[in-house]
C-alpha positions in Angstrom: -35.0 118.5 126.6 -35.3 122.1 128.0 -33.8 122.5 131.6 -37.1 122.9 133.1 -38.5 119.6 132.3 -35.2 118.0 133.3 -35.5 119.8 136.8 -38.5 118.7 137.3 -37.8 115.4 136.5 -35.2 114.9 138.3 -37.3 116.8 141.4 -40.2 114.2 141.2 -37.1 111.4 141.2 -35.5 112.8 144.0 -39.2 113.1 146.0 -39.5 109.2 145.1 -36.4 107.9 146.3 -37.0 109.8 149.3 -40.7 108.8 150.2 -39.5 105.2 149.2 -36.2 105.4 152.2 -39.1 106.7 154.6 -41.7 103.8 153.7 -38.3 101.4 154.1 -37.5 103.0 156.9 -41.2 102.7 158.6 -42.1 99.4 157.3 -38.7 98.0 158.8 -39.7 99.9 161.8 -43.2 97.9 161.7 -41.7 94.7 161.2 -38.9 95.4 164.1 -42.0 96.0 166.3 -44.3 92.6 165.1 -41.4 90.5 165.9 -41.2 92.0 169.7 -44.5 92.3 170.2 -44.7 88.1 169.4 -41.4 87.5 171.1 -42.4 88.6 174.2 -46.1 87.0 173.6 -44.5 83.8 173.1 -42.5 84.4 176.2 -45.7 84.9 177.9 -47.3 81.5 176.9 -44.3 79.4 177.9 -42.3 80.8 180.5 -44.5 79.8 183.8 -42.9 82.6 185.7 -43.3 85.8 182.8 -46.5 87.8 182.5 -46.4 90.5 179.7 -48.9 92.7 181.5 -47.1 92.8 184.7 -48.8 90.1 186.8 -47.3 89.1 189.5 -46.9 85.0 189.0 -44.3 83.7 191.7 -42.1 81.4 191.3 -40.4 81.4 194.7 -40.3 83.4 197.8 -38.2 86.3 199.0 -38.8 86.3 202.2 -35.7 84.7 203.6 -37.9 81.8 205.4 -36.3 78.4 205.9 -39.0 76.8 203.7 -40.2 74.8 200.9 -43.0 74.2 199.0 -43.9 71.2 197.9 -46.5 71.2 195.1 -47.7 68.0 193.5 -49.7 68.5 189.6 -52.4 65.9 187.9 -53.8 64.2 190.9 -55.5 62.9 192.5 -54.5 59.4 191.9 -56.5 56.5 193.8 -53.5 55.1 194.4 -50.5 57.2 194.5 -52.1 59.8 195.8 -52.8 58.2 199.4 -49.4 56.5 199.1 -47.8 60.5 199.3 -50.0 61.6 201.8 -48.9 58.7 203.9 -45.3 60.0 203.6 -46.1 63.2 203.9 -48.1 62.2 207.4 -45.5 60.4 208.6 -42.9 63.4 207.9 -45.2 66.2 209.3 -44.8 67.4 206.0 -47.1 69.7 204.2 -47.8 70.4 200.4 -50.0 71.8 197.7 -51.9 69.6 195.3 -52.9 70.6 192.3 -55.9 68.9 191.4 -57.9 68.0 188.4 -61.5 68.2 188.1 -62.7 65.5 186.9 -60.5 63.5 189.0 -61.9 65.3 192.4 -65.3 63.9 191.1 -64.1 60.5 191.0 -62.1 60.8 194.3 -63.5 63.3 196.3 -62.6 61.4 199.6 -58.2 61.9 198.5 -59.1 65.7 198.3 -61.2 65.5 201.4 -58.3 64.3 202.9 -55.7 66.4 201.4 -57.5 69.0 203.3 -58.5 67.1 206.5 -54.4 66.6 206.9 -53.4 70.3 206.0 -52.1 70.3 203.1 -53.4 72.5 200.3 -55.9 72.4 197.1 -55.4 74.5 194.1 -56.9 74.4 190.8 -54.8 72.1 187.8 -58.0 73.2 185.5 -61.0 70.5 184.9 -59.0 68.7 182.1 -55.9 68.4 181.4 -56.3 70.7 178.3 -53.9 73.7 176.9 -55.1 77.1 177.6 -53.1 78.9 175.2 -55.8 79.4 172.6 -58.6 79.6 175.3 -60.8 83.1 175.4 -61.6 85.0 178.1 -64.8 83.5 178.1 -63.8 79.5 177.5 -60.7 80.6 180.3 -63.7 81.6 183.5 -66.2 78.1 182.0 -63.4 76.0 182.9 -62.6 77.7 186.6 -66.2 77.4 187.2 -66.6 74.1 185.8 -63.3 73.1 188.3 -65.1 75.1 191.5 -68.3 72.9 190.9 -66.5 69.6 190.5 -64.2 70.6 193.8 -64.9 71.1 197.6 -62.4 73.2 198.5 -61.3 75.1 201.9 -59.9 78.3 201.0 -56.6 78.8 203.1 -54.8 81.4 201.4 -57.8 84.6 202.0 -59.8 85.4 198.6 -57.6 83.3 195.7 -57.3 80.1 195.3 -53.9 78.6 193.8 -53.6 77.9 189.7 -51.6 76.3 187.7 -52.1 75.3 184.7 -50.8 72.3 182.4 -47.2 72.8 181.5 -47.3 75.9 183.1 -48.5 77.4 179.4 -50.9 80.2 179.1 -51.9 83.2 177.2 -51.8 87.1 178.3 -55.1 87.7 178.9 -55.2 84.6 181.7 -53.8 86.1 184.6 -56.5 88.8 184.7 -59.1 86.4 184.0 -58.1 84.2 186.8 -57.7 87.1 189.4 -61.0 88.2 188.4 -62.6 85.0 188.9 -61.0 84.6 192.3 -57.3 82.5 191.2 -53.9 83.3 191.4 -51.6 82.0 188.7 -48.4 79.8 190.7 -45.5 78.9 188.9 -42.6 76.7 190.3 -38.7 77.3 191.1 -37.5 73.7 190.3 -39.2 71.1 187.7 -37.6 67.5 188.7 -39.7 66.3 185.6 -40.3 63.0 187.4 -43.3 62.3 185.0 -40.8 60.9 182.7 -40.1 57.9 185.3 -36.2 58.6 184.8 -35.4 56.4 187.8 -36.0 57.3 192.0 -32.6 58.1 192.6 -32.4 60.8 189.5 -36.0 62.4 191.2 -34.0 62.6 194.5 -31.4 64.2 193.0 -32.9 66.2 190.5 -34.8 67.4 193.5 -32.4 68.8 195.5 -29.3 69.7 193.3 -29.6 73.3 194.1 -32.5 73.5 195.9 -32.6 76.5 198.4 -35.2 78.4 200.8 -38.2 79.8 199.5 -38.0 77.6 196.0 -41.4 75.7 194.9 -41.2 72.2 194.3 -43.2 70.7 191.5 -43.3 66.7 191.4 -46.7 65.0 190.2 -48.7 62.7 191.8 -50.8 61.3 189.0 -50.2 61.8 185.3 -52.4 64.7 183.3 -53.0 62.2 180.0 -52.8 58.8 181.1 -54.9 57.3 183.8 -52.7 54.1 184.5 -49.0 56.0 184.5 -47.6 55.0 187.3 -45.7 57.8 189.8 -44.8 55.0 192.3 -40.9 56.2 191.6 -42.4 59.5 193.1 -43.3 58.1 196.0 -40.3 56.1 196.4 -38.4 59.3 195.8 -40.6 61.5 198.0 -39.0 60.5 202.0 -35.3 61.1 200.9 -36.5 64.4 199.8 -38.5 65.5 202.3 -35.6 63.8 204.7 -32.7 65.8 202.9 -35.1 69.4 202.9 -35.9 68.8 206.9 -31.8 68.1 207.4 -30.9 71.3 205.6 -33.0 73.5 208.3 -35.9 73.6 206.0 -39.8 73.0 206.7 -41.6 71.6 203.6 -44.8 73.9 203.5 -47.8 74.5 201.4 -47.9 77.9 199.4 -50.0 80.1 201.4 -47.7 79.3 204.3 -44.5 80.1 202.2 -46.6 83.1 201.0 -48.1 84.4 204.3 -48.3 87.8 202.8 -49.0 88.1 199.0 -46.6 90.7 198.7 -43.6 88.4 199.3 -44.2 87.0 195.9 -41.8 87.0 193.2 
C-alpha cells in the first residue's frame, strides 16, 4: 500500500479518535450538567427552606428578638381548633394558622376568631393537594380559589403568608405566589406531632433545641383525614408555650417575628 494512502489513513484515524474524545468529553460534560441541574431542582421541591431562583423563603428570623412563632398547618378543626385558641387565650399567646379552604367554608366563625383574638391567617392552599406538578396557571386558580373561600385581615402589609402541604413545591411557585400577592413561609423546627407519637414526645420534640427567632410548626387539624384527632396537640400545647415564656421568649405570629421583611432568612 503506497505511503500516501497509509498517511492518510491513518490521518482520517487519528481525526476520528479525536472528534470521538471531544464528543466524550462534551456529552460527559452534558450529562455532568443534567444531573445538577435536577439535583438542585429536586432540592427545590423538597427542602421548604431552598429556592433555586433566589427567593427569599424564611425559615427563621435573624433579628436577635426573644421570640417565637408558633404556626399551626391543616386547620381549622371544629374541635381542636377552639380547644388551642383557648390555650393560646389563656397564655396571651399568639400564633399563625395555616388554613385550608375548604375548611374556612365550613368554619368560617374558628377563622373569624383566629383573627378577632390576634393571631394570624395564612394560606395552607384550598385542598390539601401537592403542588409539585402544578403550572403556573393551576398554582394562581388555587390562591384565588383559597382568597374567595377565606375572609382574611391582612396584618403583614401586601402578602399574605403560604405554606404549602409538606412544605413541597416547584421553582416556578415562589414567583407565582409573590405575583399573586403570597409569600412562601417555611419552618425552623417540625415536631411532626401529626403522627400522635405521644404528648410528652410533642413537648419535647418541641423544645429540644428550640432558640429565638425559630418557627414552630405543630397542626391543628390533619390535611387528609377529617376525624384525626390532634387532641395530643393540645395536651402538648401549655407546657410549650409554658417552657418558651420561661426561657424569656414571647410566642408571636410571623409578621410580628418579621416586622421588617428584610429580617428574613
Amino acid at each position: 500500500m503506497p505511503k500516501a494512502v497509509i498517511a492518510k489513513i491513518c490521518l482520517c484515524v487519528t481525526l476520528f479518535i479525536g472528534l470521538a474524545l471531544v464528543l466524550y468529553h462534551w456529552f460527559g460534560f452534558f450529562v455532568l450538567l443534567f444531573w445538577m441541574i435536577l439535583g438542585v431542582a429536586i432540592l427545590d421541591v423538597i427542602w421548604p427552606s431552598f429556592s433555586m431562583f433566589g427567593f427569599q423563603i424564611p425559615h427563621r428570623s435573624r433579628t436577635g428578638r426573644s421570640q417565637i412563632a408558633l404556626t399551626f398547618d391543616d386547620g381549622p378543626h371544629p374541635e381542636f381548633t377552639p380547644k388551642i385558641l383557648d390555650i393560646l387565650k389563656a397564655n396571651q399567646a399568639r400564633a399563625t394558622f395555616f388554613v385550608l379552604g375548604y375548611r374556612a367554608e365550613k368554619y368560617p366563625e374558628i377563622v373569624e376568631r383566629m383573627q378577632t383574638e390576634g393571631h394570624e391567617v395564612g394560606c395552607h392552599g384550598y385542598h390539601h393537594k401537592r403542588w409539585i406538578l402544578k403550572s403556573p396557571r393551576l398554582i394562581a386558580q388555587e390562591l384565588y380559589r383559597w382568597l374567595a373561600a377565606v375572609s382574611i385581615r391582612r396584618q403583614s402589609g401586601d402578602f399574605i403568608w403560604l405554606r404549602t402541604s409538606h412544605g413541597q413545591k416547584n421553582p416556578w411557585l415562589p414567583w407565582i405566589a409573590k405575583k399573586n400577592g403570597f409569600k412562601l413561609c417555611a419552618w425552623t423546627k417540625g415536631v411532626w406531632d401529626s403522627d400522635n407519637p405521644g404528648e410528652n414526645v410533642i413537648v419535647q420534640r418541641a423544645l429540644s433545641g428550640l432558640s429565638k427567632g425559630s418557627i414552630l410548626l405543630l397542626h391543628d387539624a390533619d390535611g387528609d383525614c377529617e376525624n384525626e384527632s390532634r387532641m395530643q396537640t393540645v395536651l402538648a400545647l401549655p407546657e410549650i408555650i409554658r417552657s418558651i415564656q420561661a426561657n424569656q421568649m414571647d410566642c408571636v405570629t410571623l409578621s410580628n417575628l418579621f416586622n421588617d421583611i428584610g429580617d428574613v432568612q
